[in-house]
C-alpha positions in Angstrom: 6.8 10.3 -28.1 6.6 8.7 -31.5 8.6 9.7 -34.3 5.9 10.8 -37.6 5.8 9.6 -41.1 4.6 11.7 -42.7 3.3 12.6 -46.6 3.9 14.8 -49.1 1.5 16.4 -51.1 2.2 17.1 -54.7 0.1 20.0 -55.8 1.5 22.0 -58.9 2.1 24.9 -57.5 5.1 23.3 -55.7 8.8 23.6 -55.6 10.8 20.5 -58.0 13.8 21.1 -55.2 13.1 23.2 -51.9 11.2 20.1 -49.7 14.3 17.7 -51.1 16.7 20.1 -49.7 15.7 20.3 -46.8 14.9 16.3 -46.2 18.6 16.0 -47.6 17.2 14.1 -50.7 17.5 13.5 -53.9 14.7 15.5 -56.2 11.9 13.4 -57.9 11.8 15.9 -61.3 7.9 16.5 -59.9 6.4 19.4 -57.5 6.6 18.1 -53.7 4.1 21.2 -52.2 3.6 20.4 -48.6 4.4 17.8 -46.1 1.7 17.2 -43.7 2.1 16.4 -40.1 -0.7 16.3 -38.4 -4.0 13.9 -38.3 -6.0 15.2 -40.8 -8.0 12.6 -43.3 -6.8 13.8 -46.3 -3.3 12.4 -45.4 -2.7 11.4 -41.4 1.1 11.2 -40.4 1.5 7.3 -39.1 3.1 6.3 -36.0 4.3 2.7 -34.5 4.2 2.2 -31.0 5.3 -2.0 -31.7 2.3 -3.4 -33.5 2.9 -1.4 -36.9 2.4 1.8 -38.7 -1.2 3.2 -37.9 -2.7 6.4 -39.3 -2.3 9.4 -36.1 -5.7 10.0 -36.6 -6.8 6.6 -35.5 -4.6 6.0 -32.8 -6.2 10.0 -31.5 -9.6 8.5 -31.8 -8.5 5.2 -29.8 -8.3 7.1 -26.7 -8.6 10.8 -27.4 -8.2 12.1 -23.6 -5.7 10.2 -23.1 -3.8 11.7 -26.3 -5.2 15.0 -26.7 -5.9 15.6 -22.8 -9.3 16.2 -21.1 -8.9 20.4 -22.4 -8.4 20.0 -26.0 -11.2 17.1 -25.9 -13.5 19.5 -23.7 -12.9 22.9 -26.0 -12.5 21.4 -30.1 -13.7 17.3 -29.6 -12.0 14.4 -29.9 -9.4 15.3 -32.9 -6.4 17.2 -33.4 -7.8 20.7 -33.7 -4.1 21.8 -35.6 -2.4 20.7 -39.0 1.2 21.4 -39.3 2.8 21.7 -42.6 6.1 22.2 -44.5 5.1 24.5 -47.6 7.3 24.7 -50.4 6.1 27.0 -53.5 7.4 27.7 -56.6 4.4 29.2 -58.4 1.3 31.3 -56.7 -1.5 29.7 -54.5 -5.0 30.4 -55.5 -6.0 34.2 -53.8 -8.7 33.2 -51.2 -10.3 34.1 -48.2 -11.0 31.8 -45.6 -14.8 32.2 -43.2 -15.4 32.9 -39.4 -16.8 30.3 -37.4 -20.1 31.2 -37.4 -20.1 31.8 -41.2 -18.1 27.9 -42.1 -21.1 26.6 -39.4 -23.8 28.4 -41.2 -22.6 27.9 -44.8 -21.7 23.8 -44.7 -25.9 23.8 -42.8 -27.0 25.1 -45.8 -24.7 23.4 -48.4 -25.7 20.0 -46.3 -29.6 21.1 -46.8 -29.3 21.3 -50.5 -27.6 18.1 -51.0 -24.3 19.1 -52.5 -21.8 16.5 -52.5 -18.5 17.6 -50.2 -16.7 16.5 -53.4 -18.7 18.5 -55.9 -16.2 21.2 -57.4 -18.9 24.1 -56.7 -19.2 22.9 -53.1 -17.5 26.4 -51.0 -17.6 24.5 -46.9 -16.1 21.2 -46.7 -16.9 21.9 -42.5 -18.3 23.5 -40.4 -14.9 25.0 -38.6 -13.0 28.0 -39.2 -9.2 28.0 -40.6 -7.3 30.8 -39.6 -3.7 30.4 -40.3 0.1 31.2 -39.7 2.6 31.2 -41.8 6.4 31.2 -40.8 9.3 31.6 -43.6 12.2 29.6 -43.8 13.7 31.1 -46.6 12.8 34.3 -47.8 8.7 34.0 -48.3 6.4 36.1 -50.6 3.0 36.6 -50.7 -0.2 38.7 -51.0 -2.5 39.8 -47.4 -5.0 42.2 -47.0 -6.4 45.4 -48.7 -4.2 47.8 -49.1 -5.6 51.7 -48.5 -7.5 52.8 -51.9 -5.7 55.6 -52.3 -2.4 53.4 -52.7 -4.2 50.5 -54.8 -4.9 53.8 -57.2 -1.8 54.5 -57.7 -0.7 51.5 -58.8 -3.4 51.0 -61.4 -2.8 54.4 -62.8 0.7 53.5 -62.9 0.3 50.9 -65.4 -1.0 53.8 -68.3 -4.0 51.5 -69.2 -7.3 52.8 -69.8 -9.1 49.8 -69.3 -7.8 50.5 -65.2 -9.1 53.7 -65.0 -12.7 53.2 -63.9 -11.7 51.2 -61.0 -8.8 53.6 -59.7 -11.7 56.6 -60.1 -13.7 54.4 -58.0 -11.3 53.7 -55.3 -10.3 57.4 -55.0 -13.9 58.9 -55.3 -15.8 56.3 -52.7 -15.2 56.0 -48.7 -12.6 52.8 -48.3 -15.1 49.5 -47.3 -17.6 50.9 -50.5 -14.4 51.2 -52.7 -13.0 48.0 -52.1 -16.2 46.4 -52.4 -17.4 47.7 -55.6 -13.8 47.7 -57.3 -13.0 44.1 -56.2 -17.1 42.9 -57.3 -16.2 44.8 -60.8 -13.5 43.0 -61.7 -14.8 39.2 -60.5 -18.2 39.9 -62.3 -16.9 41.6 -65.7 -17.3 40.0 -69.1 -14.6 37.4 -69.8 -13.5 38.6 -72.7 -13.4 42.1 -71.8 -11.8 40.9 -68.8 -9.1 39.4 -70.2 -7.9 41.4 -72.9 -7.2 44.3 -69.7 -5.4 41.6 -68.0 -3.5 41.4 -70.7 -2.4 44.7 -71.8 -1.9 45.5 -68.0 0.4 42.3 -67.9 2.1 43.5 -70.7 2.5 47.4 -69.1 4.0 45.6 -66.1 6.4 43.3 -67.7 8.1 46.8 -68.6 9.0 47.8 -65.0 10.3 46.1 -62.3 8.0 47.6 -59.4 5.3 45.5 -61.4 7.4 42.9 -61.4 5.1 40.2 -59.3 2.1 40.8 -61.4 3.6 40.4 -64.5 4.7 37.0 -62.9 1.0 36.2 -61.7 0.0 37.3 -65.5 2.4 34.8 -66.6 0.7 32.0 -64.2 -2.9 32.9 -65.0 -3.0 35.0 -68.3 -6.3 36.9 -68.4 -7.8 36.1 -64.6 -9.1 38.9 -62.6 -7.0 37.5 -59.9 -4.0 39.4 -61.4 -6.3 42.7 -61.0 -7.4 41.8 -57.7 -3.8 41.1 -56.5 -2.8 44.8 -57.1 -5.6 45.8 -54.3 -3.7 43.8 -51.6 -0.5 44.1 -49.9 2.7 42.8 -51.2 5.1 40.8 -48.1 8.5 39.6 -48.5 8.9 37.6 -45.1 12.3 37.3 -43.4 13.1 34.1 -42.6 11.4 33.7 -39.1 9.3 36.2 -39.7 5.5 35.1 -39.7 2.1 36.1 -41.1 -1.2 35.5 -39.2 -4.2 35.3 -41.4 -7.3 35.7 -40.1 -11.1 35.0 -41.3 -12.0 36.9 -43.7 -8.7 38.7 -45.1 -7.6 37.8 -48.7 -4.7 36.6 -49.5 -2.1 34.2 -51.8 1.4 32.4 -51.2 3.8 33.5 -54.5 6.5 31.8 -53.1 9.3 30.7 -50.8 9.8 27.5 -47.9 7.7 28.0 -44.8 6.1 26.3 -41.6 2.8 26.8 -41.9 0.1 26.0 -38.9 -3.7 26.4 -39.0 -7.0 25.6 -38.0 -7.8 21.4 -39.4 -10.6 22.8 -41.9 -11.0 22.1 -45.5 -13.3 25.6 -45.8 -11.7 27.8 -48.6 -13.4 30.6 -50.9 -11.1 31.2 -54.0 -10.7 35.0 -55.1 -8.6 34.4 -58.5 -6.1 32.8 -59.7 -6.9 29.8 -60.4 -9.3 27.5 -62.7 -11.3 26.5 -59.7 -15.0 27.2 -58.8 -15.3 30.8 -57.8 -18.7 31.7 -56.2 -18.8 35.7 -56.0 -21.9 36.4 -54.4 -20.6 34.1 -51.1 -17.3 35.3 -51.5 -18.7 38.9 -51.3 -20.5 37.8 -48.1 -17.1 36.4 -46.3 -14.3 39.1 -47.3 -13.5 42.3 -44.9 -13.2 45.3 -47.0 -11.3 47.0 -44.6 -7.7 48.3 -45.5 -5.0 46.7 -43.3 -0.9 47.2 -42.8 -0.3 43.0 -43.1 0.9 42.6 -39.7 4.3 40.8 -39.7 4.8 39.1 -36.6 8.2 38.3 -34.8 8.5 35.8 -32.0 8.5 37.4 -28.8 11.2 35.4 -26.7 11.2 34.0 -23.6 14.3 34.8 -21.6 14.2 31.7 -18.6 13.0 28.6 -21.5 14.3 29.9 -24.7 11.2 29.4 -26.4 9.7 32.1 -29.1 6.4 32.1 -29.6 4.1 33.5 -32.4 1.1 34.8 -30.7 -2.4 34.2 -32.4 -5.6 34.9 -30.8 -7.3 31.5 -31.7 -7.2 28.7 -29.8 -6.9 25.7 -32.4 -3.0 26.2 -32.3 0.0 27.4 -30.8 3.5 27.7 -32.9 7.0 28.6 -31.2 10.4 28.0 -31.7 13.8 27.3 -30.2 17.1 27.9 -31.7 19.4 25.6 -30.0 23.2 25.5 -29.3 25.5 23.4 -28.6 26.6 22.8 -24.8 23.8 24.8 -23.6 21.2 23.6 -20.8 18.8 21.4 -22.3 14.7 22.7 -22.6 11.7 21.4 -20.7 8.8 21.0 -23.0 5.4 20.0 -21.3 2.3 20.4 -22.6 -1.6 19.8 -21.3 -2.3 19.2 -24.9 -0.8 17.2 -27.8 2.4 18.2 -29.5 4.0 18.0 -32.9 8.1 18.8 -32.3 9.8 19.4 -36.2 13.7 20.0 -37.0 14.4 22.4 -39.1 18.0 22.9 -39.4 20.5 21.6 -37.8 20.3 18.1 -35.6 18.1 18.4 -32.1 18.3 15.8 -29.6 14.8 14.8 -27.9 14.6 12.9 -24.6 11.7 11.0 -23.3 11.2 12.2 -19.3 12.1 15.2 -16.9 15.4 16.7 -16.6 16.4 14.0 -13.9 16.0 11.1 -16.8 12.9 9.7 -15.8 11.3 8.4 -17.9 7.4 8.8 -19.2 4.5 6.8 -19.0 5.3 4.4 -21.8 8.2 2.5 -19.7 12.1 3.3 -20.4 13.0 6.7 -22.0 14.3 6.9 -25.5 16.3 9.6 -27.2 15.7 10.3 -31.1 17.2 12.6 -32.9 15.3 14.9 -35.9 16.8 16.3 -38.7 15.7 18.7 -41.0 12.2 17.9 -42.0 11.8 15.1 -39.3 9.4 15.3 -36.6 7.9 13.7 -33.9 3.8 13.9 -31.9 4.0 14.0 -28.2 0.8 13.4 -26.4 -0.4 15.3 -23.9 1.3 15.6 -20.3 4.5 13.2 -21.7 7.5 15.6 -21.2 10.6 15.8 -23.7 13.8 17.5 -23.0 15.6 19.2 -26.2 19.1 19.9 -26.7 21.6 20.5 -29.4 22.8 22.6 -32.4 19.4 23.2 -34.6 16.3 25.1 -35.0 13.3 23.1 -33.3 9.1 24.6 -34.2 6.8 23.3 -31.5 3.0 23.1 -32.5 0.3 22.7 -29.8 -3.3 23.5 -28.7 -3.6 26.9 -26.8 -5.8 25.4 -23.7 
């Protein structure tokens, strides 16, 4: 196993303090949004194994059965098929909507056809893969998923006592759900600018005045005038428990507002922005990915596992696997064996990892070696290497479901 350096992305959306926390550092002053772990180009965690720090993703392409195992390489290629992350915000994510497979291998065809640079700011498919992800909150997490039924969206419009609002709540009571969601959500996306934003802003203004508005008088702070803050009152507002989780699946819209989480997903770049933010919005493709279907959010729980004490997420995709183990002291250490790759992170707490089988032998890298991971530390295990775990923390295991 090799212990991960990894990098943190500093996107402006991010918490000053939450990530320093929990590294036990001191703050820089700036936002320090995610830390990635993974191998992902945009920023692979490094590893030495002797000769130096080298980029994960390289030493993965080096000998990718060997480090992946024959399954991941057979079903997803020669790469890690997960990134794992630490996400810290302070301030909303851009709403967005992530595509199917089929539609991220159809759309980045065509965008390839026409010639558009990946790095153009109008370019929507980055790849030709899907991203569905899962997020799991460390502190108590808030954010936006899925439409909520029109009937209830309505209401909340009507709420606000603007007229401007009024159209679109007739809509979504007068139409059959899909239709209403469809046409309400185009409205407000396609609407003159102007127009646009002087509603936004008397609706801000209404909902700075009661506190069951309070996170869209928030969002209206973040973006004054955008759509988005419009479009956020058609979705479904979750407060996440710390361990609680959200899947998110192709095609459901949906923004982070706030909190520290582990978040897991699909290694794609592929993301269709909704609102809320300054960013290229294409609506007519948007329209094409989104599911105007009304949905509860779905909070998952980890559903234990009595005899290995692990917790796992479930997800029906493939790409990734997220569990965890809350470990005390004195107790039997865990077997953790995998026939795919593995990225082990601390949490809380300090958690002990040993190289080999419970008897102490060790893997296929000579001698076994014990490292210990604090909060925010991690290490990658290739595939078949086995680790024992023990002591008084909270450990997330990431793999491949193969």
């Amino acid at each position: 196993m090799d212990r991960l350096e990894n990098t943190v992305r500093p996107y402006a959306w991010g918490s000053t303090t939450a990530l320093p926390e929990l590294l036990g550092e001191k703050p820089t002053g700036r936002p320090q949004a995610e830390l990635w772990m993974g191998a992902h180009p945009g920023a692979p965690s490094r590893i030495d194994r002797g000769t130096g720090p080298l980029p994960l993703s390289e030493v993965i392409a080096a000998d990718p059965e060997r480090e992946l195992g024959v399954p991941t390489v057979r079903t997803f290629g020669p790469r890690l098929p997960f990134l794992l992350k630490l996400l810290a915000a302070a301030s909303p994510l851009s709403l967005q909507v992530h595509p199917d497979s089929t539609q991220a291998a159809q759309g980045y065809a065509d965008e390839e056809a026409r010639g558009i640079p990946l790095d153009a700011p109008h370019r929507n498919y980055k790849d030709d893969s899907h991203k569905p992800e899962l997020v799991c909150a460390l502190t108590p997490f808030e954010g936006l998923c899925g439409f909520r039924h029109p009937q209830e969206a309505a209401a909340l419009l009507e709420g606000l006592g603007v007229n401007g609002l009024k159209p679109y709540a007739d809509i979504l009571r007068a139409r059959p759900e899909t239709e209403a969601l469809r046409e309400v959500l185009t409205a407000l996306l396609t609407a003159d600018k102007d127009a646009m934003a002087a509603t936004v802003a008397e609706a801000a203004e209404a909902a700075s005045q009661s506190p069951e508005y309070a996170v869209y008088a928030g969002l209206a702070q973040h973006y004054p005038g955008d759509p988005g803050v419009l479009a956020a009152m058609l979705l479904n507002h979750v407060v996440l428990r710390p361990g609680e989780a959200l899947y998110l699946a192709a095609g459901v819209p949906h923004a982070y507002l706030g909190g520290l989480g582990v978040e897991i997903m699909a290694s794609s770049d592929n993301v269709l922005r909704c609102g809320l933010t300054p960013k290229h919005v294409d609506v007519p493709e948007l329209l094409c990915i989104v599911r105007f279907e009304p949905t509860e959010p779905g909070v998952l729980r980890p559903e234990a596992d009595e005899a290995s004490g692990e917790e796992v997420y479930e997800t029906p995709v493939g790409e990734f696997r997220l569990s965890r183990f809350v470990l005390v002291p004195g107790a039997a250490p865990h077997s953790l064996a995998a026939p795919a790759a593995q990225i082990l992170l601390c949490t809380a707490g300090a958690v002990v990892l040993h190289e080999g089988d419970d008897r102490g032998e060790a893997g296929a890298k000579g001698d076994a070696q014990d490292i210990t991971l604090a909060p925010g530390q991690s290490v990658y295990v290739p595939a078949g290497q086995q680790v024992q775990i023990s002591g008084d923390g909270t450990l997330f295991r990431a793999t491949v479901a193969v």
